[in-house]
PDB file of N, CA, C and O in Angstrom:
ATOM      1  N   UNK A   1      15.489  19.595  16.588  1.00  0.00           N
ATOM      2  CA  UNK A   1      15.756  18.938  15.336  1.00  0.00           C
ATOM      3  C   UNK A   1      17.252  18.623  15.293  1.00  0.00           C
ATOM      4  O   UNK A   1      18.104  19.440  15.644  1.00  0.00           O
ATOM      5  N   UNK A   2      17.510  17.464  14.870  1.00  0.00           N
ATOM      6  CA  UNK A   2      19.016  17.245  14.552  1.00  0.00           C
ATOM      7  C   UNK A   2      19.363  16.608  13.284  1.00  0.00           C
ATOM      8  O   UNK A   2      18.546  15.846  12.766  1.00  0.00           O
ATOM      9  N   UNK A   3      20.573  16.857  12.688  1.00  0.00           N
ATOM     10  CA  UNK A   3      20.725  16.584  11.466  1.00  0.00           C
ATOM     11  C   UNK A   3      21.732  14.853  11.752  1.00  0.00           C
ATOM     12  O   UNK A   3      22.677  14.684  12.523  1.00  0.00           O
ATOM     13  N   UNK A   4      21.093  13.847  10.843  1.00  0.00           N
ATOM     14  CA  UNK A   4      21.615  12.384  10.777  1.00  0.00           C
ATOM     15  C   UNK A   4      22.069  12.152   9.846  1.00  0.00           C
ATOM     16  O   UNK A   4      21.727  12.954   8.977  1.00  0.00           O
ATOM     17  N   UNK A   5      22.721  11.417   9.520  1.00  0.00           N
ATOM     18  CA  UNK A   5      23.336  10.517   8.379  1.00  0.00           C
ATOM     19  C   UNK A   5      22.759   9.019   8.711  1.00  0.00           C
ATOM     20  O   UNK A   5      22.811   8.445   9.799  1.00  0.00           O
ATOM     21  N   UNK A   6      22.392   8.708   7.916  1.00  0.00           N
ATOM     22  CA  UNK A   6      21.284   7.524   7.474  1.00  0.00           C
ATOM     23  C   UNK A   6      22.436   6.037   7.373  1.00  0.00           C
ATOM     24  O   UNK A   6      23.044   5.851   6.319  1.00  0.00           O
ATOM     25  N   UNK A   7      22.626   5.048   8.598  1.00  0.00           N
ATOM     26  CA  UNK A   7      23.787   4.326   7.980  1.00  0.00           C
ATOM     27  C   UNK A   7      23.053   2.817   7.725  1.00  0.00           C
ATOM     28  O   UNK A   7      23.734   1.869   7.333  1.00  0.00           O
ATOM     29  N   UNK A   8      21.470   2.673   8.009  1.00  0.00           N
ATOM     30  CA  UNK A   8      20.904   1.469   7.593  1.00  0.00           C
ATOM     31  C   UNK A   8      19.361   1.964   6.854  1.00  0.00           C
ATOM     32  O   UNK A   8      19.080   3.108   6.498  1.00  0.00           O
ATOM     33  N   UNK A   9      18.565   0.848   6.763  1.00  0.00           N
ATOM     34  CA  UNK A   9      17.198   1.231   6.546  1.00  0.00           C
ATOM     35  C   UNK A   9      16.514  -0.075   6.468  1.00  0.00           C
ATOM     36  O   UNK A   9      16.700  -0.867   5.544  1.00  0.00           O
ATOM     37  N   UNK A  10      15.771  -0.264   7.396  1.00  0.00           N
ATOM     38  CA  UNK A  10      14.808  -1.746   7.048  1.00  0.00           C
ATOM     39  C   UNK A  10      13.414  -1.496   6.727  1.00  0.00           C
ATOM     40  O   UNK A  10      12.825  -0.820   7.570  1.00  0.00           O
ATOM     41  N   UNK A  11      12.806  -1.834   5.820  1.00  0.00           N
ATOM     42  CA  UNK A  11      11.431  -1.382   5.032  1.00  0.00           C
ATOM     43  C   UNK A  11      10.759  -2.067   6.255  1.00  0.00           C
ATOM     44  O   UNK A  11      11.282  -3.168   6.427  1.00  0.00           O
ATOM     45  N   UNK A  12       9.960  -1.852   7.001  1.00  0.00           N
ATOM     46  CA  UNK A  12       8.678  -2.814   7.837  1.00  0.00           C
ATOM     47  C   UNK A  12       7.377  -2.903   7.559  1.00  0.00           C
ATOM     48  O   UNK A  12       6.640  -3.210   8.495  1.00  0.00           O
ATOM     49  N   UNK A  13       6.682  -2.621   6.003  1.00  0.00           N
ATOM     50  CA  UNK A  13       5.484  -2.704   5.545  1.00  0.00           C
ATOM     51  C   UNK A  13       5.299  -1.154   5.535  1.00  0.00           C
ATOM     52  O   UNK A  13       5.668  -0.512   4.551  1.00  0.00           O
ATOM     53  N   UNK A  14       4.729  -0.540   6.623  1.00  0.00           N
ATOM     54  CA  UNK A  14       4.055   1.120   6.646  1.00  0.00           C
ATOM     55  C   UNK A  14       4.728   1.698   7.516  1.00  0.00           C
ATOM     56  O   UNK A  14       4.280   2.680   8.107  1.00  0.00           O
ATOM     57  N   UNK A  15       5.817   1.243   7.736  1.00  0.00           N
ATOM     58  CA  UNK A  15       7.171   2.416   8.174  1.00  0.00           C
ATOM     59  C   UNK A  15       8.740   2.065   7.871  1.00  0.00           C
ATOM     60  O   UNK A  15       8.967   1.137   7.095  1.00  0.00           O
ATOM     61  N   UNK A  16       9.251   2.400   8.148  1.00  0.00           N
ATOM     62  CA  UNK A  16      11.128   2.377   7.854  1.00  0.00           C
ATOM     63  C   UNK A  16      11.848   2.502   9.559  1.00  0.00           C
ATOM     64  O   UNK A  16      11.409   3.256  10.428  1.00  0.00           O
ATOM     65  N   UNK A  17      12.597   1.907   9.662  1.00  0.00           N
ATOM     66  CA  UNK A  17      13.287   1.790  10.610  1.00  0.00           C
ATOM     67  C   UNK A  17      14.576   2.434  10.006  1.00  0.00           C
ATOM     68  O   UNK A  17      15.039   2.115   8.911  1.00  0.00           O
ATOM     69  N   UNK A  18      15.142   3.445  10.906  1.00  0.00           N
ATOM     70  CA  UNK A  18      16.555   4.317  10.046  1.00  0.00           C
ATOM     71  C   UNK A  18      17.315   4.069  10.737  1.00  0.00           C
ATOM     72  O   UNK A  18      16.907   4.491  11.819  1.00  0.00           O
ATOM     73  N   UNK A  19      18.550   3.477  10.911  1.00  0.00           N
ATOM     74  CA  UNK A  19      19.864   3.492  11.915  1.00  0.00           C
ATOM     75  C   UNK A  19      20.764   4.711  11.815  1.00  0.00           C
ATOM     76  O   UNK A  19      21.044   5.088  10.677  1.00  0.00           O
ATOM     77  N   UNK A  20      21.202   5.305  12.741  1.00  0.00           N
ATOM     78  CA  UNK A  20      22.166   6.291  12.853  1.00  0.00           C
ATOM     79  C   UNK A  20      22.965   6.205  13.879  1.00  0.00           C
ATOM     80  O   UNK A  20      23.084   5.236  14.628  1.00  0.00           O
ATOM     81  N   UNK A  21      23.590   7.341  13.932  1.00  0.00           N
ATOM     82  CA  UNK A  21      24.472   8.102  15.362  1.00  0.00           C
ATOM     83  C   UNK A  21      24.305   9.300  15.563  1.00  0.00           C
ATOM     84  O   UNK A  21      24.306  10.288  14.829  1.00  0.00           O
ATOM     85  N   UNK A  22      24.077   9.046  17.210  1.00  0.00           N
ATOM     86  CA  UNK A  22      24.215  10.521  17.436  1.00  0.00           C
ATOM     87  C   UNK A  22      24.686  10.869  18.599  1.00  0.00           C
ATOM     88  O   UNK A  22      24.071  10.687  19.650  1.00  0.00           O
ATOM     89  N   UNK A  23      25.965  11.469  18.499  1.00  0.00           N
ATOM     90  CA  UNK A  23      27.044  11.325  19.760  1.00  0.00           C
ATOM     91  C   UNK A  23      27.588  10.028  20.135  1.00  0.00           C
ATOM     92  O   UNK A  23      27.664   9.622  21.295  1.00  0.00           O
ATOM     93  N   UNK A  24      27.808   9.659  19.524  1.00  0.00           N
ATOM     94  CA  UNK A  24      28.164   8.158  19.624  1.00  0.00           C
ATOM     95  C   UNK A  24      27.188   7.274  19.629  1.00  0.00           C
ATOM     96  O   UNK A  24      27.508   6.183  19.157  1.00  0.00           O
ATOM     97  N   UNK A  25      26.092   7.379  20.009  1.00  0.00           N
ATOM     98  CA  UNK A  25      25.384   6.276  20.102  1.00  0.00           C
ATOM     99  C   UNK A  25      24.776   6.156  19.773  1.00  0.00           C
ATOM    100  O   UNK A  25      23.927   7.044  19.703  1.00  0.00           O
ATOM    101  N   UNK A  26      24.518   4.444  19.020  1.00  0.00           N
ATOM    102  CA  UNK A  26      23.621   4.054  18.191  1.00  0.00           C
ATOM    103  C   UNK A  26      22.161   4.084  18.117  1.00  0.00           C
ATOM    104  O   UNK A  26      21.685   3.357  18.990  1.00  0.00           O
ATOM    105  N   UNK A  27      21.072   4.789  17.230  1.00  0.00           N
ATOM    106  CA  UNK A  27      20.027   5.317  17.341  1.00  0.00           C
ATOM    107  C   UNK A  27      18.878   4.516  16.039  1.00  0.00           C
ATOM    108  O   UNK A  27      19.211   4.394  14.860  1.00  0.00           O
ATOM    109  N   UNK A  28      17.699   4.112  16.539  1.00  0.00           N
ATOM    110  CA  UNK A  28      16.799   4.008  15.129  1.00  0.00           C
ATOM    111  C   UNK A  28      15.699   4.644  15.733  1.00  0.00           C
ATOM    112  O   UNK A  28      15.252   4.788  16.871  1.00  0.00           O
ATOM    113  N   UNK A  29      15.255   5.164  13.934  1.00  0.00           N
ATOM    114  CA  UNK A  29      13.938   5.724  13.990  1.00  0.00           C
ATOM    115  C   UNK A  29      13.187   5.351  13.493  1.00  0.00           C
ATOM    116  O   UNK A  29      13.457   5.100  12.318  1.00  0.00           O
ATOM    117  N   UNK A  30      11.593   5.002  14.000  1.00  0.00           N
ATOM    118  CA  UNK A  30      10.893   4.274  13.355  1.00  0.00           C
ATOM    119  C   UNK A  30       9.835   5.675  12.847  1.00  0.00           C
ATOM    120  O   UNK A  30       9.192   6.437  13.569  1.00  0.00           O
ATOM    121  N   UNK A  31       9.969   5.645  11.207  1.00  0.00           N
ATOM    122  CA  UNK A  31       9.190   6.817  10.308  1.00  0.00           C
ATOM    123  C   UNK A  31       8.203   6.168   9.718  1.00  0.00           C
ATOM    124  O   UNK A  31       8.353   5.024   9.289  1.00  0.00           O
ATOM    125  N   UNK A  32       7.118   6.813   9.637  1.00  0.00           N
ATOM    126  CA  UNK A  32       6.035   6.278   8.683  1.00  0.00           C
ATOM    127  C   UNK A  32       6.246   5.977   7.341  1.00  0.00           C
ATOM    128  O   UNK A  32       6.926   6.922   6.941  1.00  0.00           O
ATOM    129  N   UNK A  33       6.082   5.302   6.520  1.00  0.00           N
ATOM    130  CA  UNK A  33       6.046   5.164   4.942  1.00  0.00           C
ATOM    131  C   UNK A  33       5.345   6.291   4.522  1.00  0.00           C
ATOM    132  O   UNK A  33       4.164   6.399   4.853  1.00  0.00           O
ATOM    133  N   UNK A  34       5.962   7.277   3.744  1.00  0.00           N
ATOM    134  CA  UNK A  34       5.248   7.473   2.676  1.00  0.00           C
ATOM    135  C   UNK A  34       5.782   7.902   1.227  1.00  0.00           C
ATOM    136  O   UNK A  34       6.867   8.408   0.939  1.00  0.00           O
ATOM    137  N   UNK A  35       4.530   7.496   0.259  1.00  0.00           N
ATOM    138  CA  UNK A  35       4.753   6.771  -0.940  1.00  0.00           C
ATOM    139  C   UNK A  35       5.591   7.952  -1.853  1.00  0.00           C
ATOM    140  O   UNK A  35       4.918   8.978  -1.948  1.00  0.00           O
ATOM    141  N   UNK A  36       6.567   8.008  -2.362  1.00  0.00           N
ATOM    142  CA  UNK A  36       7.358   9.337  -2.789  1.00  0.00           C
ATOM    143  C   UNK A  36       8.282  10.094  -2.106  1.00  0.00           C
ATOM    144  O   UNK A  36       8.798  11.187  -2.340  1.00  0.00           O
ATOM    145  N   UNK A  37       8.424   9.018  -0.908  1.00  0.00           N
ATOM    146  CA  UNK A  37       9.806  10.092   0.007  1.00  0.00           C
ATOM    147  C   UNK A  37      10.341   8.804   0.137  1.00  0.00           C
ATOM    148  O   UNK A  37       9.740   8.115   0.962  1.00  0.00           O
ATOM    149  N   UNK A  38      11.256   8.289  -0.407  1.00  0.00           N
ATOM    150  CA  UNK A  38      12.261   7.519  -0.031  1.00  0.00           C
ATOM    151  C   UNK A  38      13.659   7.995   0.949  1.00  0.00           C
ATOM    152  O   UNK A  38      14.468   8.920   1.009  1.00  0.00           O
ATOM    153  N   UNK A  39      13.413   6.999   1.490  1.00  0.00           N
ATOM    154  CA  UNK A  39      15.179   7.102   2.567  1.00  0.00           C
ATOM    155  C   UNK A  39      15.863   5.822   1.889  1.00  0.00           C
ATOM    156  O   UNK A  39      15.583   4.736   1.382  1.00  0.00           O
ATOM    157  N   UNK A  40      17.150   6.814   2.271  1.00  0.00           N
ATOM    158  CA  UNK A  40      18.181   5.494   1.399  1.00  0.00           C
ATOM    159  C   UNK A  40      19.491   5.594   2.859  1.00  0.00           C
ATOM    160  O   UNK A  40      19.631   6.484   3.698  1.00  0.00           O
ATOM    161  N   UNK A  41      20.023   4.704   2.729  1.00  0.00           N
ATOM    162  CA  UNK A  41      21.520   4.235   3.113  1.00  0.00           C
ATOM    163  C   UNK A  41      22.346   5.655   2.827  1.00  0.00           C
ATOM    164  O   UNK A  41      22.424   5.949   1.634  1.00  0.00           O
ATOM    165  N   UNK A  42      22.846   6.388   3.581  1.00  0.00           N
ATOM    166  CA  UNK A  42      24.226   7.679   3.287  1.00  0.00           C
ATOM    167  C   UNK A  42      23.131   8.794   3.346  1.00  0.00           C
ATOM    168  O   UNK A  42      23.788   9.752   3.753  1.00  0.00           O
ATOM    169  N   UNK A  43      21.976   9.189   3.195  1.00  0.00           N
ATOM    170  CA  UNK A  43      21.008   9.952   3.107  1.00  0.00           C
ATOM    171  C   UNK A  43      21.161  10.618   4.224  1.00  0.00           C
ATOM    172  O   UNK A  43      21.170  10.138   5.358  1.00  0.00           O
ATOM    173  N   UNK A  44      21.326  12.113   3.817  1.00  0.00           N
ATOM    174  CA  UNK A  44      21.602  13.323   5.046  1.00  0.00           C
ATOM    175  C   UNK A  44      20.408  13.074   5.890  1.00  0.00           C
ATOM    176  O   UNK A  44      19.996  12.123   5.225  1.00  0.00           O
ATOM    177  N   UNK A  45      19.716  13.166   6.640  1.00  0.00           N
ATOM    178  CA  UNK A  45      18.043  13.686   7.479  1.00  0.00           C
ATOM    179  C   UNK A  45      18.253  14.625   8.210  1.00  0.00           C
ATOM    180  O   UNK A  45      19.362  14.652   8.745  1.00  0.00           O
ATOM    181  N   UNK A  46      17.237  15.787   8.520  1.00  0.00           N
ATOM    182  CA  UNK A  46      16.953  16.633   9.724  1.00  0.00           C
ATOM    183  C   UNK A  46      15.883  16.037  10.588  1.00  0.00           C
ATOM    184  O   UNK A  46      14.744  16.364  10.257  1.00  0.00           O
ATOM    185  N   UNK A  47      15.963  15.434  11.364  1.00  0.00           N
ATOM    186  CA  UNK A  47      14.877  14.462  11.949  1.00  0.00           C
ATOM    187  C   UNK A  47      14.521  15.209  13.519  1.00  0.00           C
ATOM    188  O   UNK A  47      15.446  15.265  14.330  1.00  0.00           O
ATOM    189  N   UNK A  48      13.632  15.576  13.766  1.00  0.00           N
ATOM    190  CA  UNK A  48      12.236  15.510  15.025  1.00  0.00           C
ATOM    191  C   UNK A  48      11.956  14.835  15.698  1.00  0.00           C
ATOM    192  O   UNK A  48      11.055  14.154  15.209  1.00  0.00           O
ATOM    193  N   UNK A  49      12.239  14.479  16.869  1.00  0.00           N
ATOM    194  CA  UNK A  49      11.245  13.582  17.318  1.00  0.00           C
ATOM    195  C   UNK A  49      10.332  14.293  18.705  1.00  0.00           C
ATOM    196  O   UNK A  49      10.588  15.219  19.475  1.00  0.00           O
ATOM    197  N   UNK A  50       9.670  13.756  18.625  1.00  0.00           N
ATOM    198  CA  UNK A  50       8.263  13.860  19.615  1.00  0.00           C
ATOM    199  C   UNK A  50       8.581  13.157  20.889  1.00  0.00           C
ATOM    200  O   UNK A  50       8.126  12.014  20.917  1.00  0.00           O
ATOM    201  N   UNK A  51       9.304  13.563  22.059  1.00  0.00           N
ATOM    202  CA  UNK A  51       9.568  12.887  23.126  1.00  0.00           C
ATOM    203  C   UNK A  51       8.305  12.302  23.326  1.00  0.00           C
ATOM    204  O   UNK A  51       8.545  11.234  23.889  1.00  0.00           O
ATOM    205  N   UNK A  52       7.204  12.407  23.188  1.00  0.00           N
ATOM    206  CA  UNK A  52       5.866  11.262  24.201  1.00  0.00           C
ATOM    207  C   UNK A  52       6.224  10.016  23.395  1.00  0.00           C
ATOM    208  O   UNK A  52       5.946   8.876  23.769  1.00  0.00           O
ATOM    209  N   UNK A  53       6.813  10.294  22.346  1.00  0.00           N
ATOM    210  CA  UNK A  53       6.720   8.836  21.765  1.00  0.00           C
ATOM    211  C   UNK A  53       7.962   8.139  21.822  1.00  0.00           C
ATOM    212  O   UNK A  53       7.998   6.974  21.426  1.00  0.00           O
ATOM    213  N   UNK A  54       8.825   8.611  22.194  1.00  0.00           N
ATOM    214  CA  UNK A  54      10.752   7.570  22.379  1.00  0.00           C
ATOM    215  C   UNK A  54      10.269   7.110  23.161  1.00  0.00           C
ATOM    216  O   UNK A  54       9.423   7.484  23.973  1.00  0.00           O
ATOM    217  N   UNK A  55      11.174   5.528  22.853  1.00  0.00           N
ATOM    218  CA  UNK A  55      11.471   4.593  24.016  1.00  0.00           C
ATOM    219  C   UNK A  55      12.874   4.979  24.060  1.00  0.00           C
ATOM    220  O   UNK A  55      13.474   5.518  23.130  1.00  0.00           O
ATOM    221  N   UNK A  56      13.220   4.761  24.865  1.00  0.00           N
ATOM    222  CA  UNK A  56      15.473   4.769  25.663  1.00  0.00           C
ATOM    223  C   UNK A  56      15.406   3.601  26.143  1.00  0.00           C
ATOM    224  O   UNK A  56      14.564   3.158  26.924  1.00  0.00           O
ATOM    225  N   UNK A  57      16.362   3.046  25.646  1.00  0.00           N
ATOM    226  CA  UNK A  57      17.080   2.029  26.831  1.00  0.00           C
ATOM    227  C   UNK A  57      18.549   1.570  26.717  1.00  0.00           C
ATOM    228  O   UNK A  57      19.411   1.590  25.838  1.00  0.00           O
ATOM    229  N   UNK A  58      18.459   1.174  27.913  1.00  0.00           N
ATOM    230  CA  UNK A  58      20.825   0.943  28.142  1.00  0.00           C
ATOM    231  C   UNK A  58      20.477  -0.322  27.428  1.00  0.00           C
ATOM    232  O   UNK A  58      19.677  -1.254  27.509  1.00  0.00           O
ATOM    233  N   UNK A  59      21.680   0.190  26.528  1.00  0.00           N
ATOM    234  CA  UNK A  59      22.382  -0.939  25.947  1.00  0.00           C
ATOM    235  C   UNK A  59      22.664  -2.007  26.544  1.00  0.00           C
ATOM    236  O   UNK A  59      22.254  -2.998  25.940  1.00  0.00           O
ATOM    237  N   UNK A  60      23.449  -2.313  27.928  1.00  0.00           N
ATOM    238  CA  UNK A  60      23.601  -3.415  28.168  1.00  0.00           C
ATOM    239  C   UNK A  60      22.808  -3.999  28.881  1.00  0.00           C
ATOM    240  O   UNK A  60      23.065  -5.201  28.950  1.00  0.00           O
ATOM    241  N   UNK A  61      21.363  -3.474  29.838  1.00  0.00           N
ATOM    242  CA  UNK A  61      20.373  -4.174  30.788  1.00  0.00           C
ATOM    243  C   UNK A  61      19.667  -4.268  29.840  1.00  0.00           C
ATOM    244  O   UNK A  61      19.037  -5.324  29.897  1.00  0.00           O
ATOM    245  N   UNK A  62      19.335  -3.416  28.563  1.00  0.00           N
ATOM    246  CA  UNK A  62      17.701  -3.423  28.160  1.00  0.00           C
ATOM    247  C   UNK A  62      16.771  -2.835  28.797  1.00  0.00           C
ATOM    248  O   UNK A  62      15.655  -2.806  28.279  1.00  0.00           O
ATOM    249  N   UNK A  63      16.970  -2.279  29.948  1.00  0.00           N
ATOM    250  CA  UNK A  63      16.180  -1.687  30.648  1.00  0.00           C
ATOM    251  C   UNK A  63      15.452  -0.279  30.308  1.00  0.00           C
ATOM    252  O   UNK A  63      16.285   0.563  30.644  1.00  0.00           O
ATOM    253  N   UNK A  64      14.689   0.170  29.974  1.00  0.00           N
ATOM    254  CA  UNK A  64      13.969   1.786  29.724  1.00  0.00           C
ATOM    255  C   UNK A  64      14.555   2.533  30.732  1.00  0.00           C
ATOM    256  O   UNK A  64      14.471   2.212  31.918  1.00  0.00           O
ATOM    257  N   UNK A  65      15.241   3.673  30.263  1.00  0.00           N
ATOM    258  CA  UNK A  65      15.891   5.125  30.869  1.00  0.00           C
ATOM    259  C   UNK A  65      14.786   5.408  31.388  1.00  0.00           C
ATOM    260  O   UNK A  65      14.805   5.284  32.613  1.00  0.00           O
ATOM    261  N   UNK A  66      13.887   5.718  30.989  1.00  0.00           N
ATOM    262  CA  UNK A  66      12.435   6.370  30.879  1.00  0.00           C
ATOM    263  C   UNK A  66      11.080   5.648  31.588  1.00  0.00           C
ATOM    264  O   UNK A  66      11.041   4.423  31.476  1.00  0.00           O
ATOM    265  N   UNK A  67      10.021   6.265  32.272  1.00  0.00           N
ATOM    266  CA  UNK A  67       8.908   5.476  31.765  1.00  0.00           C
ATOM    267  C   UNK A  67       8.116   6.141  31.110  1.00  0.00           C
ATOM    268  O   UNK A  67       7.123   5.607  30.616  1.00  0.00           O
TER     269      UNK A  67
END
């Protein structure tokens, strides 16, 4: 678990896309909607993620770290 600071948020219908940092580098998370938990812009998070489900990729090829 790591703790984020929330520096965007784009609504996408039935999830949120969250922009952050972490260690320098720029990170989004794509969270499910749900109805009564809002994320906002400056919003602390302790956020999880589930490695089977990240994608990685370099910034400058686009290429997946990962398969």
């Amino acid at each position: 678990m790591i703790a984020a600071r929330i520096s965007v948020v784009e609504a996408m219908g039935n999830e949120l896309f969250a922009y952050f940092e972490l260690n320098g580098a720029r990170m989004i998370a794509r969270i499910p909607f749900a109805p009564g938990k809002a994320i906002s812009h400056g919003d602390n998070l302790r956020l999880h993620f589930d490695m089977a489900h990240c994608h990685l990729f370099d910034m400058e090829s686009e290429q997946a770290l990962f398969d």
